[in-house]
N, C-alpha and C positions, 0 to 999 in steps of 0.2 A: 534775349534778356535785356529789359531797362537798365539801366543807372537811375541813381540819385543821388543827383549832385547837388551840394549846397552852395552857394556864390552869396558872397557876404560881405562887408565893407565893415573893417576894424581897427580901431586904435590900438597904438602899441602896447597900451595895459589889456588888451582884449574887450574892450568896450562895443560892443554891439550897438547900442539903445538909438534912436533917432538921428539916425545919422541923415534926413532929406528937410531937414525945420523945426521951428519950435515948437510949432503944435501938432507934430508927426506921433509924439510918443513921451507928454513930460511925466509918464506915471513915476515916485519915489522923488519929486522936486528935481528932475534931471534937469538940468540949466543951460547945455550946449546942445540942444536939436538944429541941427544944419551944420552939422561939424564938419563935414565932406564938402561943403559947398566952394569956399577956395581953392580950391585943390584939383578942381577937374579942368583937365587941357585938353589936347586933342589926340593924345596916344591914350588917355583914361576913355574918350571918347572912342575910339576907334576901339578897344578894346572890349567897351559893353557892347559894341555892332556884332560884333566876331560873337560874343556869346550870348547874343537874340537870331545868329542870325540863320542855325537851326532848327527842326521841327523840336517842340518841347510840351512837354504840360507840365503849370503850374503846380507847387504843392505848399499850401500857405496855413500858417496854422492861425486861429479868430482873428485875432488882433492886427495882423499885417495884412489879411484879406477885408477887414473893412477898413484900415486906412488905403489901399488899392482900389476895391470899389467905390469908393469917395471921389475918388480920382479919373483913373484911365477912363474909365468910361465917356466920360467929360472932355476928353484932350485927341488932339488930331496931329502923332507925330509917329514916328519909324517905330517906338516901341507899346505906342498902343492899337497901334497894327497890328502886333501878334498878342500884345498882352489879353486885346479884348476878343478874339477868336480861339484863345488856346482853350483846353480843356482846364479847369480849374479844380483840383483835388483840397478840400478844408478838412482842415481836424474842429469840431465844432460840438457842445454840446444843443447846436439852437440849427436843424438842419432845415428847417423851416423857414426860416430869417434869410439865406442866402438867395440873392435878388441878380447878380451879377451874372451876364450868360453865360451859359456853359458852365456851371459850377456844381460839383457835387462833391455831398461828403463824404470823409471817410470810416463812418459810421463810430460802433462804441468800441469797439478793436483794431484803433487806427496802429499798432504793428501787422498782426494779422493782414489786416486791406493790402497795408504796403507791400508783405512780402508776394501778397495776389499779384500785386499791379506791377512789380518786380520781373515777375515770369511771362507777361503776357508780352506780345505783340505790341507795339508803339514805340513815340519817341520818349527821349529819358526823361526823368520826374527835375523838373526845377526847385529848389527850393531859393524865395527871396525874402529878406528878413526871414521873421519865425523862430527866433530865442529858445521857446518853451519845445518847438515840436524837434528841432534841429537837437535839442539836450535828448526828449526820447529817443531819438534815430540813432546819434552817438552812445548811448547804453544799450543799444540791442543791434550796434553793429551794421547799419544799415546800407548807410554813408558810403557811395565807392569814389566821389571823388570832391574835393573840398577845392572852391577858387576863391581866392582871397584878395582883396584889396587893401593892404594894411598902410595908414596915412601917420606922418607921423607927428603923431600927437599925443600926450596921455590926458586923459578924462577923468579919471581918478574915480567916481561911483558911478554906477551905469550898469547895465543890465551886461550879461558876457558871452560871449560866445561858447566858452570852454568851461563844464563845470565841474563837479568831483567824482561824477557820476558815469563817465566816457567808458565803454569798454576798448581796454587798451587792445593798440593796434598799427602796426607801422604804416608809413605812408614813405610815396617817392616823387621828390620836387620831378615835373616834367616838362613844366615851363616857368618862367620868369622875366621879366621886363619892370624896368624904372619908368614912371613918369618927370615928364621938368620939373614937378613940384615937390618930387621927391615920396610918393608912393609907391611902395612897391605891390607886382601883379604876381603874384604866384600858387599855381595850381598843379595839385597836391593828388595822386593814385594811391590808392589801398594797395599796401603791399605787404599783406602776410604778419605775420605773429610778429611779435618784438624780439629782436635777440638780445642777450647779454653776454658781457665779459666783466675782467679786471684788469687794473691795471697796479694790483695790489703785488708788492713783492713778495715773490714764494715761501721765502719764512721772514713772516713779521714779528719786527722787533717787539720786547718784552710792553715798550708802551704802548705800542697798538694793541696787543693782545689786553692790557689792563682797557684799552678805550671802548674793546669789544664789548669787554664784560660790564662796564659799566654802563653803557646805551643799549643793553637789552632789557 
């Protein structure tokens, strides 16, 4: 069985949006594109090698896969090496448009596909960037493991990684690592239902029971 994993680079307010330059992604007037750009050393470095270094296929939803194929194709370095030989899965409603080798889509029932391409034989589904398809995967559960690069900075508007829409769902840190510049690397396993408790005392006082009944 695959994985799909998402690998994402985030601000501390959860800010996703162009984090590789200014003209990467300024849809909504977004004003820091290249917000990741100080910030990478050589353990941020060593850290993307480790997770290119893999068999993988991409899974990119329109917008990240043509700011991609703008790109890689064009560049002669370690990750477009595999970038430009991987299998390329799009969520797209324009399946005709897609020019970049090895690229196909995942038709008009991009859950359905995934849960196919889930089951099959191969290596596991990458997701980079991808906002909008990463929000459906997180609502239908799809997600088995999340790698994060969280920089610290806040953005304030910007497109998010996390939205209201996530089918809840625990996870377990499995790895983590600091950069010198003070990012943290931390990658996240599905791990079963959410539990809960309290830590409410067994009989509560007369004003919590008025606070109860007033916040319902």
């Amino acid at each position: 069985m695959r994985k799909i994993i998402a690998a994402t680079f985030v601000s501390l307010d959860g800010v996703m949006q162009a984090p590789g330059g200014p003209e990467e992604d300024p849809v909504g007037g977004f004003k820091f594109g290249g917000w990741t750009f100080h910030y990478f050393d050589e353990v941020a470095g060593t850290a993307m090698e480790e997770l290119f270094s893999k068999p993988f296929d991409l899974l990119l939803g329109r917008r990240t896969y043509d700011i991609f194929a703008a790109y890689w194709p064009y560049q002669k370095d370690s990750i477009a090496d595999v970038f430009n030989p991987a299998t390329k899965y799009v969520a797209t409603h324009r399946p005709d448009s897609l020019t970049w080798e090895n690229t196909r889509s995942l038709g008009p029932d991009i859950v359905a596909r995934l849960k196919e391409l889930k089951q099959e034989d191969g290596p596991d589904l990458l997701i980079q960037g991808s906002g909008d398809l990463i929000h459906t995967l997180l609502a239908n559960g799809l997600i088995d493991e999340i790698r994060l690069m969280i920089f610290p900075l806040l953005l304030g508007k910007g497109k998010r990684l996390f939205g209201d829409n996530a089918m809840p769902a625990a996870f377990k840190l499995v790895k983590s690592q600091a950069t010198t510049t003070g990012v943290i690397m931390a990658t996240y396993e599905r791990a079963g239902e959410i539990r809960t408790g309290s830590f409410a005392q067994q009989e509560p006082s007369e004003a919590e029971l008025e606070r109860r009944r007033t916040w319902k």
